[in-house]
N, C-alpha and C positions, 0 to 999 in steps of 0.2 A: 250532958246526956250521954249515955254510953251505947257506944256503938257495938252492933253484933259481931262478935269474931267470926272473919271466914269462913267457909270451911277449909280443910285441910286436902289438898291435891293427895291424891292417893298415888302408891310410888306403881310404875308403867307395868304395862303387862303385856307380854309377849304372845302375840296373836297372828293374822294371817290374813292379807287383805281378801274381801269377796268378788274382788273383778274375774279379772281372766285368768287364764291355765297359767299364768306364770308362778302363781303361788308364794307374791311376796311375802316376808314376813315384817311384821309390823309392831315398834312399840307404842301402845295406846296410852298416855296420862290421863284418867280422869280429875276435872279438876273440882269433883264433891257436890259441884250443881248442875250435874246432867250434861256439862258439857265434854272434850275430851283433848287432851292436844295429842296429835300424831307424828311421827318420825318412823324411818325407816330402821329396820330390824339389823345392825352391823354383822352381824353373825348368822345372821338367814343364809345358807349358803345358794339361794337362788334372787336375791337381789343383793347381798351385802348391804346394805343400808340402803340404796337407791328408791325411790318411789316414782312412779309417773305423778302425771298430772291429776289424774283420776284419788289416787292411793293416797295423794297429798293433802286433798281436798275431805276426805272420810270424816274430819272432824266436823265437816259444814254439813253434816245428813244426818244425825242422830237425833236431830230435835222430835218431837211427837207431833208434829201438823200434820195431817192429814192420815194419822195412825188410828188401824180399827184396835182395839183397847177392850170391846167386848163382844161378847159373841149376838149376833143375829139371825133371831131366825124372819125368813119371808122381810123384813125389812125393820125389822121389830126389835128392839132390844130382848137378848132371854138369859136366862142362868144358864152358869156351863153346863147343871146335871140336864136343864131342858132342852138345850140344841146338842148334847154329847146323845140322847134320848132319841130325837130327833133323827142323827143319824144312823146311832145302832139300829133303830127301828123300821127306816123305809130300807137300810140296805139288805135287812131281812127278811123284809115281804118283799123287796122285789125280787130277792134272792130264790126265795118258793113260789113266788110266781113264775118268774122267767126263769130261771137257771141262774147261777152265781155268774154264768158269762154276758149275762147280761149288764154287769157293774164295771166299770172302768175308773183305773187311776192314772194321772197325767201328771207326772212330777216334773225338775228342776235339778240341773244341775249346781243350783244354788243352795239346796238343800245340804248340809253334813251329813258323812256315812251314816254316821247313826242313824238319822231319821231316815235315810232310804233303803238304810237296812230293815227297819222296820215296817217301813210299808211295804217291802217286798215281799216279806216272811208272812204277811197279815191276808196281801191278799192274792199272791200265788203259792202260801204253803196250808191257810187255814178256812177264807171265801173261799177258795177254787177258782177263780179267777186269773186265766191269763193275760188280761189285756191290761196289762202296766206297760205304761211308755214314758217319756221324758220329753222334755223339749230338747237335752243334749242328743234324739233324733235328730233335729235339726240345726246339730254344730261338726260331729264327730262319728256318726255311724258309719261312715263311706270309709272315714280309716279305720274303724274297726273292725271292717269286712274285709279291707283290704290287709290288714294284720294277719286275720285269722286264715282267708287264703294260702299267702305266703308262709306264715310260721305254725300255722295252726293253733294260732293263739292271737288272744287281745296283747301283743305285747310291744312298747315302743322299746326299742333296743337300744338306746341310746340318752346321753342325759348332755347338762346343757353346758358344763364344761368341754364338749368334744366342739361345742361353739367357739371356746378361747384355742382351741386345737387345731383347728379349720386351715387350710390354705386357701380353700373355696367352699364359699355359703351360696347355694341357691336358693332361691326363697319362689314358692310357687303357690301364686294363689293367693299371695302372704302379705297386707300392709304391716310390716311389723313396726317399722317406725311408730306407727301410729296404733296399732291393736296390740302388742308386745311390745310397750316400748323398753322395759329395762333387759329383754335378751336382746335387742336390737342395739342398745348401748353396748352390751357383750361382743357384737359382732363389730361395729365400729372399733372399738377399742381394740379388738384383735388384729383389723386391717391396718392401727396405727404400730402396734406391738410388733405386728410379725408378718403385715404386706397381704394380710388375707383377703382375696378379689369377693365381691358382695354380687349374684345375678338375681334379677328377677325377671320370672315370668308373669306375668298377667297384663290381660288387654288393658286396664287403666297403669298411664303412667302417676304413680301415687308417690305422695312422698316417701316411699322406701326407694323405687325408683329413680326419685330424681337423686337419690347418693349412690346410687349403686352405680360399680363397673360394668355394667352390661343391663342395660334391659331389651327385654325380647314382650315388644306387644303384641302379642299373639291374638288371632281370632277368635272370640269365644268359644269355649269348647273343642277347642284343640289340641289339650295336654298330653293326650295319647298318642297323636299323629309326631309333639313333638321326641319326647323318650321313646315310641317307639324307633323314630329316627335315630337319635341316639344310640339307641342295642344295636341296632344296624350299623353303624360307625364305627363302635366297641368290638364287634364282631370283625369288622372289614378292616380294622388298622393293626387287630392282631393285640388287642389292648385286654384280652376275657384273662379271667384268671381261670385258667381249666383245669386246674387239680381240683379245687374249690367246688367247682360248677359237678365235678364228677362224684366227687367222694361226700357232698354236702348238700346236694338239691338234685330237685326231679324236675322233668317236664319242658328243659331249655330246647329241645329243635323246633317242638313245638310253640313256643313264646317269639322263638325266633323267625322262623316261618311267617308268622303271621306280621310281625314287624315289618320283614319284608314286602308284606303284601299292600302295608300303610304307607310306609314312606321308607324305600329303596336306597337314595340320599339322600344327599344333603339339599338338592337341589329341589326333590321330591318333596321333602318336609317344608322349606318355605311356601314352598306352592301351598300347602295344606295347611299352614297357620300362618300363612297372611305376611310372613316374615322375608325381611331380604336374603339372602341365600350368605351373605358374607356375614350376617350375623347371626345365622345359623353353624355354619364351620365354624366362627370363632367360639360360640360355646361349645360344639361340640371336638373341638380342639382344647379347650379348657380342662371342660371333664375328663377327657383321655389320658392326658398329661401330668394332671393332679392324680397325688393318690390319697390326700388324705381330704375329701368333699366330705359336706356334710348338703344333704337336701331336705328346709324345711318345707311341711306344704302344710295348706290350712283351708279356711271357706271358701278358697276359689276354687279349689279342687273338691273340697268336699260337699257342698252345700251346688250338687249339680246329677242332672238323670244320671251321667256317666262317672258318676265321682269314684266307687269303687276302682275301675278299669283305671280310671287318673293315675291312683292312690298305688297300684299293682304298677303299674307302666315306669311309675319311678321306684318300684322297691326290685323290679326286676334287673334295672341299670344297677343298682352298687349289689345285689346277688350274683351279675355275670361278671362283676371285679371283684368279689371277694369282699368290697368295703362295706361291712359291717359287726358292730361287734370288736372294733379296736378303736382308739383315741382317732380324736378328730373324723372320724366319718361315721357316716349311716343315713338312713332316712329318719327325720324324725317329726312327730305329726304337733301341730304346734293347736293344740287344746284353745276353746273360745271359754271356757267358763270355771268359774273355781275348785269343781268339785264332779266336770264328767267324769273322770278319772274314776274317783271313788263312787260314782253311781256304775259304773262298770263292771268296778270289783265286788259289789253287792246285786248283781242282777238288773238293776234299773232297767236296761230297756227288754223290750217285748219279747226280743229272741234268745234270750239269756238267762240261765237262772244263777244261783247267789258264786259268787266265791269262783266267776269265771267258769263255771260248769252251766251245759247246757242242758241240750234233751235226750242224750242217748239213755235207754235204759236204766243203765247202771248208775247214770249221774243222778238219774231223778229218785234210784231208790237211795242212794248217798244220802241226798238232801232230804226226801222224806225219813228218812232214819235219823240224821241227826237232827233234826227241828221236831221229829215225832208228830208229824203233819200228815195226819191220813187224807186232807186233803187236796193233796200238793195237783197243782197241775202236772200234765205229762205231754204237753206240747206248746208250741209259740205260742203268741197272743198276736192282735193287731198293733201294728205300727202305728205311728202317730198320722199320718195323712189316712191311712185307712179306717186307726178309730174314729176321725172323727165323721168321716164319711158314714162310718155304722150309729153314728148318734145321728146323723143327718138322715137316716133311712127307719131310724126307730129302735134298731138292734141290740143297742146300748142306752138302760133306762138310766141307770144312775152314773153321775161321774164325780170325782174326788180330786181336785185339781190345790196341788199344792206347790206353793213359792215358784208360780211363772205366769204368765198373762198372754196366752196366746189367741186373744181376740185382738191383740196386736202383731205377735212376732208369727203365729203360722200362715201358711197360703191360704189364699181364699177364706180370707179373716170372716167378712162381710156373711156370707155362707152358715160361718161354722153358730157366729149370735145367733141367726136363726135357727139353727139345731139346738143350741144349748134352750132356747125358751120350751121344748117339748119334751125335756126331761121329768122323771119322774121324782128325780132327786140331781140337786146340784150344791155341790159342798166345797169350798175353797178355805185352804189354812192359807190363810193371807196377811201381812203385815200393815199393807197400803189400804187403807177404806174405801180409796177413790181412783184403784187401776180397774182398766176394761173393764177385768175379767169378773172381780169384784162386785163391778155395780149390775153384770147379767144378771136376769129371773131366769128362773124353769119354774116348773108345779109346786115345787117345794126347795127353795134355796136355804143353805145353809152355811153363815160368813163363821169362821173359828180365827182367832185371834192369835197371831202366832209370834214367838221372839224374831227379831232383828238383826242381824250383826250388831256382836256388843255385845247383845243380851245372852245370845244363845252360849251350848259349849258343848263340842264335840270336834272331829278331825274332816279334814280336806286334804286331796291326794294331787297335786300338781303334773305337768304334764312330764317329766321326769320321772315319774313313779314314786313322789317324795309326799309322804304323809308326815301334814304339819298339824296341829292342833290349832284350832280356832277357840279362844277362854273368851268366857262372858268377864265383862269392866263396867257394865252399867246393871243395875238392878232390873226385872222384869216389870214393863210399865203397866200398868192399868191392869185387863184381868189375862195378859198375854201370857204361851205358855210355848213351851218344846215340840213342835212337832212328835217328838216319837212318845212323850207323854201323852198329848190328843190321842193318838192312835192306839197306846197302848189303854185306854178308860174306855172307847169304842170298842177292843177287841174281848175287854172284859164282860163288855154289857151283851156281847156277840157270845159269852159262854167261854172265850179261849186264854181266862187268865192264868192258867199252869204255865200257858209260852210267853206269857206277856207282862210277868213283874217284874219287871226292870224297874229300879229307881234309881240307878244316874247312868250317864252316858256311857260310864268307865266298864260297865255291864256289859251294857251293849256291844262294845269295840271290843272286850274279851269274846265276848258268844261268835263274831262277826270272823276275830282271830283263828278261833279254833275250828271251826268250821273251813276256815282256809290250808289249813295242815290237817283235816280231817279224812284218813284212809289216802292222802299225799304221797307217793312214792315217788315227787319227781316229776311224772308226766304230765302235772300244771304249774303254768308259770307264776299263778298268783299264789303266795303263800305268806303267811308272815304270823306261822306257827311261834315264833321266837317271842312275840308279846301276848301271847294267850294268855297267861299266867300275871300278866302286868298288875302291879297291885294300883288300888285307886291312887294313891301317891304319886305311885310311877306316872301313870298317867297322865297326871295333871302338871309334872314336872316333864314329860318326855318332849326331848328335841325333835328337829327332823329326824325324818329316817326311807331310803327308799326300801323298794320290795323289791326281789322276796328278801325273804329274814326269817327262814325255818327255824326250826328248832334247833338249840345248840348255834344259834350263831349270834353276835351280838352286831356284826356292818349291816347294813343294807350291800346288792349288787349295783353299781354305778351302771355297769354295760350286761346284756346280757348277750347269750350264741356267742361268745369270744371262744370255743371251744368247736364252732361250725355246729352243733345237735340244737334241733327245735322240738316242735310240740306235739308236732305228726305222729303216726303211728311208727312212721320207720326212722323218726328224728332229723327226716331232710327236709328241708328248706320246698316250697314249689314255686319253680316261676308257671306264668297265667299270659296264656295266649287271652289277650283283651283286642275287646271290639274297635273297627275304626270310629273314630266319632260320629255323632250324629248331626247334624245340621241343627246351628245354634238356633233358629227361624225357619218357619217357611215362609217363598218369599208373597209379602201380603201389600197389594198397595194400601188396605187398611191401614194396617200395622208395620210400618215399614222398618223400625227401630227394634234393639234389641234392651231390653229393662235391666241394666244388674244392682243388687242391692246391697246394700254393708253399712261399716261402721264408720261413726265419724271420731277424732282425737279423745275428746272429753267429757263422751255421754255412754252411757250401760244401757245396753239391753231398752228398756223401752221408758228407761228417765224417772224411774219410781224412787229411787236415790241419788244418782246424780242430778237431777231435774232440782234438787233441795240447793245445790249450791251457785251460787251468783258467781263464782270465780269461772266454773264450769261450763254453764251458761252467757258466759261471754263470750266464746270463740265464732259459735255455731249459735246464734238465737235462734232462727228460723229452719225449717225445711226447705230444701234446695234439689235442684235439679241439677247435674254437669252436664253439659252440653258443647259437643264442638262447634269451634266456629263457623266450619263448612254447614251445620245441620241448623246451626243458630239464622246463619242466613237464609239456607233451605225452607227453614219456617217461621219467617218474622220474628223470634226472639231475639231480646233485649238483655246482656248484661242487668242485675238486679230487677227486671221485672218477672214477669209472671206468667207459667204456664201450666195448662192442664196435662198430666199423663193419663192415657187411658189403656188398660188392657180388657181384655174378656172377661178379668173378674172383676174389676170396678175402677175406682181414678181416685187421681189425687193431683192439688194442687198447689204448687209450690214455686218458693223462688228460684228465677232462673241464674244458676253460676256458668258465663263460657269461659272455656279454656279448653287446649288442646294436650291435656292430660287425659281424655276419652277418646275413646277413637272414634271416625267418623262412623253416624249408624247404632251405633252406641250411645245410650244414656245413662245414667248414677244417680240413685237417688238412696237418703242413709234411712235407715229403718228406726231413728229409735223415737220418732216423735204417734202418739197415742190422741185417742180422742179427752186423754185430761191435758195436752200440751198444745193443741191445733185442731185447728176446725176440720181440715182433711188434707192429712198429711200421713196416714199408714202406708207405707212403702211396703211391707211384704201381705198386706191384703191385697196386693197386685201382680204378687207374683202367681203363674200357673202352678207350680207347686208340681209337676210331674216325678213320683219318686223316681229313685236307683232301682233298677230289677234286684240286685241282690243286696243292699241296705236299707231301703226304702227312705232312703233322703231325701227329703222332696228337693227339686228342683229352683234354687233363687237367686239364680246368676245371668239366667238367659230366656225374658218371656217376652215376646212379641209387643210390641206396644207402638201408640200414636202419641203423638204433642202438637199442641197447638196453644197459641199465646192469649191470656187472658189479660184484656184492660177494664182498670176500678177510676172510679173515680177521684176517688180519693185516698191517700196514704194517710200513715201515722204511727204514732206509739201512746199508751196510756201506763204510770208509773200510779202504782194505790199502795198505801200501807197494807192489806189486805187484797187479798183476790176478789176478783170482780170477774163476774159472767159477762162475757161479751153480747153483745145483741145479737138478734139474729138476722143473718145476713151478711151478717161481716166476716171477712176472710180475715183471721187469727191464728198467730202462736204468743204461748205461754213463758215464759224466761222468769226466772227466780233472780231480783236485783239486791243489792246491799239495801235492808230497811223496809223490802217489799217486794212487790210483785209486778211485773210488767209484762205487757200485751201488745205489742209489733201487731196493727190490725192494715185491713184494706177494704174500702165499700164503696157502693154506687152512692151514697150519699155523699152532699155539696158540706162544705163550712158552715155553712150557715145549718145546715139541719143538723151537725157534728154539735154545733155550740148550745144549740136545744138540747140535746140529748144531754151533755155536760152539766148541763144547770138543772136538768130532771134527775140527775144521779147523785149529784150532790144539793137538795132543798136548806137553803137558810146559811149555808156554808162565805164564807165570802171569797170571794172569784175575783184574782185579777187578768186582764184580757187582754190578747193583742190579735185585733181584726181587720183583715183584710180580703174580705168576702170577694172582690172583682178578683183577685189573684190565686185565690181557693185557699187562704191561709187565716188560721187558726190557731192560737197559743192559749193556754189559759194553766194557772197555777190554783190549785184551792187549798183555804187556810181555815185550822179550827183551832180558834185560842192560839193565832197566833202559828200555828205549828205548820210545814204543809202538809198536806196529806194528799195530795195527787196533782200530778202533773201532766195536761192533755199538748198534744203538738198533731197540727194534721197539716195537709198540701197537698199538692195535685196530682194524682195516681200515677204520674211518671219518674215522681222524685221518692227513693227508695228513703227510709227514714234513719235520720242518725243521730240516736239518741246518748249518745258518751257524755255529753256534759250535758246531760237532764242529767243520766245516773249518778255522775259525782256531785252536783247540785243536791241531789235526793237522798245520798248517803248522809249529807252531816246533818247534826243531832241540830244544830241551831241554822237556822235560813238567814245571812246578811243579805242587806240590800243589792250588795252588788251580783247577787246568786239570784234575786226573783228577779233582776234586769238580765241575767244568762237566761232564763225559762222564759220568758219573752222575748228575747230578740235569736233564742237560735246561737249568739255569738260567745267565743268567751272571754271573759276579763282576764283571764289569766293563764296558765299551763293546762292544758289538755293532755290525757295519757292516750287517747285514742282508745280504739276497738283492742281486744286481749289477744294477746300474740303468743305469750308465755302466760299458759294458767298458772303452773306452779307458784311463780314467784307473782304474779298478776300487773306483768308488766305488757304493756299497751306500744300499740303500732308506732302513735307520735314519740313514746321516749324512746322507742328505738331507733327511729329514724333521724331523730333530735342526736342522739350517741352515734352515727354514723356520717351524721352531717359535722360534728366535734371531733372526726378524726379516728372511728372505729371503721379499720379497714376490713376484719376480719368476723368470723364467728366469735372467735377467742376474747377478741377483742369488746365487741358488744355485750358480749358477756361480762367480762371487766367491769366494763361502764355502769352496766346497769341490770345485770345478774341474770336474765334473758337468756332460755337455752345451757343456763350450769346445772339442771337439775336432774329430769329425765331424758331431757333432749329430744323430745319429739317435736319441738317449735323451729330444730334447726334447717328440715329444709327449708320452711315461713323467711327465720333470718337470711338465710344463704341466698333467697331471691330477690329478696330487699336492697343487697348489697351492691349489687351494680349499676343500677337505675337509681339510687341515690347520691352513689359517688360520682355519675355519670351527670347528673343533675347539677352535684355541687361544681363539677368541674367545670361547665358551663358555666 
């Protein structure tokens, strides 16, 4: 019989991972059946080949489970011309009914310029409509105020070789180890190359922390009392660069003044951020000394009421030394998502419009003239916490929310579903069929089916200012389509297709170019007139490149201000007399704790792609709490049990992790688990959400909150070929395993009602059992034709469930005997790799430990043994603590 020929791997293609602002680049192999193999990009020059864990794993998320494929309207399958009809049509009666301002778009920084170029142009230059916002509101607006303050412009001044530069990295606010991890490898690398000292500020000690030379746990909300400290030191040691300060910036007595009026010394400033006073001088002995610092800072400072003044506090320290705008120093703001950048440079958020131009006058008739948009707005729009507020009040009938899900990631999530049902229209271009935001109603819903990374092709602007091209390597699935396609067939049906025939991306990125060099004399920093004229070729072949890149130039600029002139009217630099801080809390016996919220190593945003991979999903299955020890005792928590958080917006319950990596008073909990991953686990549905007065970031570092311990009766894990809905009642998270799907649950229900349930889920299936009802234990394996198809384990709601050898049990294709006596007895026959340590390579606790107990005394070395920690290396603080208490162990 003749067998079918393969198909043929298609040769790699040079692309751009979708995580974070680092802007790896990435070679993709398709290999002809949908699947794809990944490697890092050698010649990317922002990761050189490197990938984290995340970026490694990209192959394992392309599949189409749970991909919406076509369009819907109200719940209904429809044609594209019928839901593209759909939209044109309610957003133009509501449009004469209410005003165009009654229509709202909520994009993504996940989105390519193209596409937010396009929706900027559709609905603040042709609707009228100002109220476009992003969810990179809530990653990076607090440094783009803080930018535009200082330089009078959106501009980071700095790129990410001034990291291999560095004598001293402060990192503020910043897990980068683990949210950046290949500039974080940059910076390690450089402290072995050339001795360069690593500080971090922020209240948890995180794995960036536990490598660094210095950490300062500061009180929340204290990063102004600490740099202002600083100027004050810089001032008093005689350390200012005052040619600089005079001939290049305005406003320093002022800035300084008020410094003073925070924190005087050195002595003053620990009093104010909670720090000891010698680890205070020793940074601020660092700083002085060094001349060539570089200061990253990221969601800790920005994703806070006072994040601007943060964001100003540290860009004022390297203004009064001069350090910025030459090798190895500057501040530089370390971007959460692939492409805020480029929603920046196209207008994306609310106070902005295209091309880094605002609302004076003059900018708005620029951009009405070249887009020939008589109906361009002429003032802001609402913020993101404020739009949604005006859809919670009525204000805003229709809303257009594309590639983000923030009935998970914004504050007062809980709130905002109930607004979104009393919409008049509600439209989401979505990839995933079954995130939040996706499965919300209003009066008239409307799901559009969008490309994916892979599929899509257009550019992304990394936090360097380096636009990389993102190429489509997988074919469009089902009836998925381009965002700025959707947009541009609505704008046509809306009457505006003279601005809106575009048919490829390459269009797009030329109109977006030239518009950036359009009436440009210099006095804007965005430009990158030099590719306007880019032919579709060029484009499709073009490298990186950063901005600007006017006309007549063929580099990008690496640094910019290396000449001292900014973006102001009189081209000086301003320092900002900023607020002292505000009190993280008030003090509540309520709520006596302080909420902060973040990321964990190997999950996105809210798991709609990483949620797809098993490798990923091994680090972190569950949502978790930190908790210090002092507060774990304070409230009856338990190491791996279970507590409630509760703030003023709602609660969530999760498992408990201690350690004194938090400070006391302080709790952590990661945000990216959803109601498609856990039964109630949204972490920023709990934050207050208070914005910035002058960014309007809302607030998700510091919200008053209570805990208290919750006991189940019983634990478990369930392992299905297929996803299975949990019962209700049960406390649940979701984990994608090798072969399936599996459920970490907890419930008041006994063994005995577990093993009913078991047998009512699988009818006629045959069941093998191991019961021990007087002990609350429960095993049972189920088999079709022989094959298994699910694996149940429960026990007594104090014993936390460890399911690593179910998983390797469940992964191979054929079940031996001695595998259905491991899924029964709990024990194993043979080697264990343990819980995931190293995603990359998908090496487990036990072979590490196993390679450390054989004589790996070092990182280096473990590494050797068993390849743990060679990749991206965000596992190696994990290894580095392993180390002692194992060798410690063997030595006994």
């Amino acid at each position: 019989m003749t067998q079918p020929t393969p198909a043929l791997a298609a040769p790699a293609v040079k692309t751009t991972c979708p995580y974070c602002g680092v802007g790896c680049g990435v070679l993709a192999t398709p290999d002809g059946q949908g699947g794809v193999g990944i490697a890092g990009d050698p010649e990317h020059p922002a990761n050189f080949g490197r990938l984290c864990s995340k970026g490694s794993a990209l192959g394992e998320t392309v599949d189409l489970q749970d991909r919406l494929l076509k369009p819907m309207v109200d719940g209904q399958a429809a044609s594209w011309e019928g839901a593209l009809g759909a939209v044109a049509g309610g957003l133009k009666r509501i449009a004469e009914r209410h005003g165009p301002d009654s229509i709202a778009f909520y994009l993504s920084g996940q989105l390519l310029t193209e596409d937010y170029y396009v929706a900027n142009k559709l609905a603040k230059g042709f609707l009228g409509t100002p109220h476009v916002d992003t969810n990179s509101r809530l990653c990076m607006s607090s440094a783009v105020a803080a930018h535009r303050r200082a330089f009078g412009s959106d501009t980071v001044p700095g790129c990410y070789e001034d990291l291999d530069e560095a004598d001293v990295i402060v990192l503020v606010g910043s897990n980068a180890a683990w949210c950046h991890p290949i500039l974080f490898r940059r910076m390690i690398d450089a402290r072995s190359k050339r001795g360069t000292r690593i500080v971090t500020v922020d209240p948890r000690r995180t794995q960036t922390g536990e490598e660094a030379d210095l950490h300062l746990g500061i009180d929340p909300g204290t990063d102004t009392a600490l740099f202002s400290g600083l100027l004050v030191h810089l001032a008093n040691a005689g350390k200012l660069d005052v040619r600089f300060i005079e001939e290049h910036t305005a406003g320093f007595e002022g800035a300084i003044e008020r410094a003073r009026q925070i924190a005087p010394s050195a002595a003053a400033t620990a009093q104010a951020t909670g720090l000891a006073e010698a680890d205070v001088q020793a940074f601020f002995d660092l700083f002085a000394k060094t001349q060539k610092v570089v200061t990253g800072f990221s969601q800790g400072v920005n994703q806070s009421a006072q994040g601007t003044d943060k964001g100003n506090a540290i860009i004022n320290c390297h203004l009064a030394t001069g350090r910025i705008g030459r090798p190895g120093m500057g501040p530089l703001s370390l971007t959460g998502q692939p492409n805020a950048m480029g929603g920046r440079e196209v207008g994306g958020l609310a106070n902005m419009l295209a091309a880094h131009m605002h609302f004076a006058p003059e900018e708005v008739d620029r951009v009405r003239r070249f887009w020939k948009a008589p109906n361009i707005i002429t003032g802001e729009g609402m913020k993101a916490v404020a739009l949604f507020e005006a859809i919670e009040r009525g204000k805003i009938k229709a809303l257009w929310v594309m590639g983000t899900n923030p009935l998970v990631s914004m504050p007062r999530a809980d709130r905002i579903r109930e607004a979104i049902a009393g919409l008049d229209l509600y439209v989401v271009s979505e990839a995933i069929a079954t995130s939040d935001s996706a499965r919300a109603r209003a009066k008239k819903t409307v799901l559009l089916p969008a490309l994916a990374w892979g599929e899509k092709d257009g550019t992304v602007t990394n936090s360097e200012r380096r636009i990389s091209r993102q190429r489509a390597f997988l074919k469009a699935p089902g009836e998925a389509r381009a965002d700025w396609a959707i947009m541009g067939d609505v704008a046509r049906r809306l009457g505006f297709g003279d601005a809106f025939s575009y048919r490829t991306a390459a269009e797009i990125f030329r109109e977006h170019a030239a518009l950036s060099t359009f009436e440009n004399d210099g006095t804007r920093d965005f430009d990158i007139g030099g590719l306007a004229e880019i032919t579709d070729r060029a484009y499709d072949a073009h490298p990186p490149a950063q901005w600007p890149l006017p006309k007549r130039e063929t580099k990008g600029r690496a640094r910019l201000f290396t000449d001292g002139r900014f973006f102001t009217f009189d081209r000086r630099a301003r320092f900002v007399a900023v607020q002292p801080p505000a009190l993280a809390q008030a003090a509540s016996a309520a709520r006596p704790l302080v909420l902060n919220t973040g990321r964990v190593r190997d999950h996105w945003h809210t798991m709609t792609r990483t949620g797809k991979s098993q490798r990923l999903s091994g680090h972190r299955a569950v949502p978790f709490v930190e908790v210090h020890p002092d507060d774990a005792a304070r409230f009856g928590l338990k190491d791996g049990g279970f507590a409630r958080v509760t703030t003023e917006a709602g609660h969530a319950t999760v498992e408990v992790t201690v350690t004194d990596g938090v400070r006391p008073g302080s709790v952590f909990v990661p945000m990216h688990w959803s109601d498609m991953t856990a039964s109630d686990g949204r972490a920023a549905a709990l934050a207050r959400g208070v914005p910035d007065p002058v960014s309007g970031q809302p607030e998700l570092k510091a919200t008053p909150a209570a805990i208290e311990p919750i006991a189940y009766r019983s634990r478990g894990y369930l392992l299905t070929r297929t996803p299975l809905s949990a019962p209700a009642g049960w406390w649940w998270a979701r984990a994608t395993v090798l072969g399936g799907s599996g459920l970490i649950f907890a419930t008041q229900e006994g063994s005995r009602e577990m093993a009913l349930a078991i047998r009512g889920l699988f009818p006629g299936q045959e069941l093998a059992e191991y019961v021990d009802h007087a002990r609350g234990l429960y095993r049972c394996a189920v088999y079709s034709d022989g094959k298994l198809v699910a694996a149940l384990s429960v026990a007594p709601g104090d014993r936390r469930p460890d399911w690593e050898l179910a998983k390797q049990v469940f992964a191979q294709p054929d079940i031996e005997a001695v595998d259905r006596r491991t899924l029964l007895s709990g024990r194993a026959a043979g080697a264990s790799s343990g819980p995931v340590v190293c995603a990359c390579h998908g090496v487990g606790l036990d072979v590490i430990t196993a390679a450390i107990a054989g004589g790996a005394g070092s990182v280096e070395a473990v590494g050797a043994a068993c390849k743990a920690g060679t990749n991206c290396g965000s596992c190696i603080p994990e290894i580095r603590k392993l180390l002692p208490g194992a060798l410690a162990r063997n030595a006994a």
